[in-house]
Backbone bond lengths (Angstrom), bond angles and torsions (degrees), N, CA, C in turn:
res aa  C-N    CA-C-N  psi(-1)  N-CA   C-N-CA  omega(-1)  CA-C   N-CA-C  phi
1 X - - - 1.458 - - 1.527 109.53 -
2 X 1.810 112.35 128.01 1.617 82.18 -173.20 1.485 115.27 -98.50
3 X 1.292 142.30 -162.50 1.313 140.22 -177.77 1.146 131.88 -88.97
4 X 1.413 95.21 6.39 1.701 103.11 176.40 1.744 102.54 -111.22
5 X 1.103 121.66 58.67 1.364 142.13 -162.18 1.831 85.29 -74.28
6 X 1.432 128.62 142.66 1.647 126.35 -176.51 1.398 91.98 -100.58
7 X 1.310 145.22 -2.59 1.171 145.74 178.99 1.573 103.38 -68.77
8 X 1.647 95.27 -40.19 1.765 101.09 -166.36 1.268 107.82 -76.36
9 X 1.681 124.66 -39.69 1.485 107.56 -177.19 1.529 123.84 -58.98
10 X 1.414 96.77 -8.50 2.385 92.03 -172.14 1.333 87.45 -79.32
11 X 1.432 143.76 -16.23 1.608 130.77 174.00 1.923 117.39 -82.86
12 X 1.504 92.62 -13.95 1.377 94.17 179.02 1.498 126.09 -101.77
13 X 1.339 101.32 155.20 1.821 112.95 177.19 1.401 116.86 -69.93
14 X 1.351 108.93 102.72 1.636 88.26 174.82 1.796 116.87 -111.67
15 X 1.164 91.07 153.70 1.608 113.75 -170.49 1.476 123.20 -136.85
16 X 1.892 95.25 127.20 1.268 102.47 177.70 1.849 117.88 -79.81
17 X 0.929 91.94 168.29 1.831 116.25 -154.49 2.006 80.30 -71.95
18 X 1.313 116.09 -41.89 1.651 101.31 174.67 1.676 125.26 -47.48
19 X 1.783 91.17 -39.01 2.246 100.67 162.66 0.949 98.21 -57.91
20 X 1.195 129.54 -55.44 1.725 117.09 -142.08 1.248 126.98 -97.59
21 X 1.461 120.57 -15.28 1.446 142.93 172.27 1.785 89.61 84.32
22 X 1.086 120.98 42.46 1.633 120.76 -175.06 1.600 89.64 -118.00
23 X 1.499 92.79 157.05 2.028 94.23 153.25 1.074 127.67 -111.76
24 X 1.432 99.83 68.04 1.332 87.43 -163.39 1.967 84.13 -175.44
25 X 1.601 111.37 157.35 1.107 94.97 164.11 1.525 115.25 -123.17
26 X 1.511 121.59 151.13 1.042 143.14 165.45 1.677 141.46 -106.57
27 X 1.749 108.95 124.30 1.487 89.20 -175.23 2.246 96.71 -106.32
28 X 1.459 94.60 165.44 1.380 116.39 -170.07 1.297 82.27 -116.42
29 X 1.645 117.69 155.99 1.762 136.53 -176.41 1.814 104.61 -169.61
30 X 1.601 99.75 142.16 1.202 113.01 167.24 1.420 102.43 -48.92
31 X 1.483 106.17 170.25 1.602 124.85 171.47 1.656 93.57 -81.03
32 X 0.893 165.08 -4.41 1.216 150.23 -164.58 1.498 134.09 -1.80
33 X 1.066 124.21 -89.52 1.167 136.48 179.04 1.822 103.17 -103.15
34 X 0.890 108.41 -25.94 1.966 118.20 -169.14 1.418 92.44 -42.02
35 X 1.252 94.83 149.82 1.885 105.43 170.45 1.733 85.81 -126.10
36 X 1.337 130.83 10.07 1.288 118.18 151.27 1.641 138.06 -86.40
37 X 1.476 119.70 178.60 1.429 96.74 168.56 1.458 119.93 -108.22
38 X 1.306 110.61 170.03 1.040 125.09 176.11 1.481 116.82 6.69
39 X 1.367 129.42 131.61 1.653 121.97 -179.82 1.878 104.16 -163.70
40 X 1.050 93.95 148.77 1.785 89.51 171.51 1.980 87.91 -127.96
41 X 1.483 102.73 162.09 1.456 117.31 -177.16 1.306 112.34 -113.94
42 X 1.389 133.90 119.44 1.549 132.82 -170.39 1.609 110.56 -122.78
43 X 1.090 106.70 135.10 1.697 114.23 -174.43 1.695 90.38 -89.22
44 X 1.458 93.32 132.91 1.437 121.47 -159.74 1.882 97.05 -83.80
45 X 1.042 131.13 1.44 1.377 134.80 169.79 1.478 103.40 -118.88
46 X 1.264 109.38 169.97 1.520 131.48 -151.37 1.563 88.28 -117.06
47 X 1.064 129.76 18.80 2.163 125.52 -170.93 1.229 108.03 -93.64
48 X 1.651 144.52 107.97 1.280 155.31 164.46 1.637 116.02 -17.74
49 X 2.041 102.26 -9.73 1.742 89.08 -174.65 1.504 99.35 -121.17
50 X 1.263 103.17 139.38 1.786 98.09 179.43 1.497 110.83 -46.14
51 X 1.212 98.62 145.69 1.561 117.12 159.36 1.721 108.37 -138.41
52 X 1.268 98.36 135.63 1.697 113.64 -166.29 1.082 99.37 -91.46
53 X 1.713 115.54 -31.69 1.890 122.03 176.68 0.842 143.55 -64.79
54 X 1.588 107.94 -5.86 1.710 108.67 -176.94 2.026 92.81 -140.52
55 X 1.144 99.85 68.61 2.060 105.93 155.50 1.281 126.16 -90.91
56 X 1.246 87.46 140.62 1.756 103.62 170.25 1.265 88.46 -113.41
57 X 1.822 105.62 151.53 1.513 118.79 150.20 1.586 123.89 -111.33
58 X 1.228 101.03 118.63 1.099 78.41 -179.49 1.866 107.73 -124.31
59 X 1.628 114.23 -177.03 1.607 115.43 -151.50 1.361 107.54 -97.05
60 X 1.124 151.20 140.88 1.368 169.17 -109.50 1.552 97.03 -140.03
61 X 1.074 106.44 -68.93 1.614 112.27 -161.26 1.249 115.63 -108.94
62 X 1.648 134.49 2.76 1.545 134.62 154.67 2.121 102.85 -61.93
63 X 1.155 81.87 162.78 1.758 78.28 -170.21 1.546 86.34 -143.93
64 X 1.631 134.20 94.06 1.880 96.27 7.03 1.170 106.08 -96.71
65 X 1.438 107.61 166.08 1.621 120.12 -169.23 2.052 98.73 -65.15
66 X 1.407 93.00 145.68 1.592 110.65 -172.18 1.409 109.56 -100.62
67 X 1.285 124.02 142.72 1.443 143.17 165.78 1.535 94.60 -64.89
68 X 1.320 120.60 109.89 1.670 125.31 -156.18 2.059 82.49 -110.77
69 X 1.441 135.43 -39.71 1.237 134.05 -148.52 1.542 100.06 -174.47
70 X 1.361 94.47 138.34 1.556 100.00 174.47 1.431 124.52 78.30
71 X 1.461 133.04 -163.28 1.612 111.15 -157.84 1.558 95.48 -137.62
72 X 1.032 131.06 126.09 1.294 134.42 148.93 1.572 132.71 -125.40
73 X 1.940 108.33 162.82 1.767 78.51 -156.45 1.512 96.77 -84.49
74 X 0.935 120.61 -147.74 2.274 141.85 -158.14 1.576 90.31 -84.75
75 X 1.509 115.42 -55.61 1.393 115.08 -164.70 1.413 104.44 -82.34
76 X 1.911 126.14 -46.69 1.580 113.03 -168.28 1.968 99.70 -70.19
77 X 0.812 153.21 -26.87 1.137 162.88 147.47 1.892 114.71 -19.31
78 X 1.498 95.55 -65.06 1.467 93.64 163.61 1.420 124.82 -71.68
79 X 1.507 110.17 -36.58 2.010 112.46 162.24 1.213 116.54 -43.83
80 X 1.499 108.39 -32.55 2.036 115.22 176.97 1.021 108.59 -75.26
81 X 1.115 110.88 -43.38 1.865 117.28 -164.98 1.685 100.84 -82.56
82 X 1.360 132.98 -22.05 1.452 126.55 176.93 1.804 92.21 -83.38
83 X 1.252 118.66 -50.00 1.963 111.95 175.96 1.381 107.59 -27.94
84 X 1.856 93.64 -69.55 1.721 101.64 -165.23 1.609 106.99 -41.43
85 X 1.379 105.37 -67.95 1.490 92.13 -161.13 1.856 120.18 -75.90
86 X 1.366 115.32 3.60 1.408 116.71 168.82 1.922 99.21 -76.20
87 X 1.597 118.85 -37.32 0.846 106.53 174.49 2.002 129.28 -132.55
88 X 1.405 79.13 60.99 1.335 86.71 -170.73 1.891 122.10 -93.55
89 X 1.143 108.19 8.75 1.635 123.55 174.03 1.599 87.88 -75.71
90 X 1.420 113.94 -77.66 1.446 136.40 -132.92 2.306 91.09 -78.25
91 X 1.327 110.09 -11.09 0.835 116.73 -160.81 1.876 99.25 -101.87
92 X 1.292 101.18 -44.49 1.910 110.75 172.90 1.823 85.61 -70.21
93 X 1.146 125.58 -83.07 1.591 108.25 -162.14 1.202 117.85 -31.90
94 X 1.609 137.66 -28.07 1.592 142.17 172.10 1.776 83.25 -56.68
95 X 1.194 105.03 -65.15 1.783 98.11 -148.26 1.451 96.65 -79.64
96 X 1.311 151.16 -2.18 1.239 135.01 125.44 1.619 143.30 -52.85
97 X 1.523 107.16 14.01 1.014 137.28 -159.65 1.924 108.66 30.60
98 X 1.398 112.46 30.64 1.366 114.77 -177.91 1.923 110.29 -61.34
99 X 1.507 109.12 -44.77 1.225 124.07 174.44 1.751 111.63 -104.59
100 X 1.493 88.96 163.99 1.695 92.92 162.67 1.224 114.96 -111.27
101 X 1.724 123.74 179.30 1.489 121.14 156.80 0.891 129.64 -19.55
102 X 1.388 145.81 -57.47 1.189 156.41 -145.21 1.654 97.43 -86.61
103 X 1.332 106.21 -53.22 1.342 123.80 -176.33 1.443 116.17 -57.00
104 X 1.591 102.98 -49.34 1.424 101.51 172.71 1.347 144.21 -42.85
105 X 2.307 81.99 -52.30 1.913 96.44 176.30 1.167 126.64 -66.77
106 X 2.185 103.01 -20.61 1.419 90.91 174.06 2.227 122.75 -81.95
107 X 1.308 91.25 -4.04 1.362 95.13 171.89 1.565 135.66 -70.27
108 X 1.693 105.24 -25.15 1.469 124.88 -143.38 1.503 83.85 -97.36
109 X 1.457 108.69 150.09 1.436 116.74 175.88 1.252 90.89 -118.46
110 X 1.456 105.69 157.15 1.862 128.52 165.92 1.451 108.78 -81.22
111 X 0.988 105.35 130.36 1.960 124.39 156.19 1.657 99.17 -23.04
């Protein structure tokens, strides 16, 4: 089964690259059902409108976080991996279902 399951994004936060100081947009999701760890999902183009068709996953809590699925280039990869760990507390409590949405966006800082 792969990790970009479409079941999982209706549980996740998604965010344009204008929140996040990224180019790109990304959604954040509880652990729910996952028997994996920690991961956020990033649309592999830099375009202001979601696209569900082109994800990467990448890992939350490897340090540095890993390209787990899907393709990203050398540089948006490191823009993810500087996000994750500027906001990677406020980002494991989402996927610990400790917080909700609301809670999250107000936690997450921009690049």
């Amino acid at each position: 089964m792969t990790l970009l399951a479409s079941d999982d994004l209706f549980e996740m936060v998604n965010l344009r690259g204008r929140s996040t100081g990224l180019p790109m947009n990304i959604w954040i999701g509880p652990r729910g059902g996952a028997r994996c760890a920690a991961r956020i999902k990033v649309q592999g183009d830099h375009r202001e409108k979601f696209d569900r068709n082109d994800l990467a996953v990448v890992s939350v809590e490897d340090d540095p976080p890993q390209l787990v699925e899907g393709e990203l280039s050398a540089e948006d990869l490191e823009l993810v991996r500087s996000y994750i760990k500027l906001n990677r507390a406020a980002i494991l409590d989402h996927w610990r279902e400790e917080t909700d949405g609301s809670e999250l966006v107000l936690a997450l800082r921009s690049l």
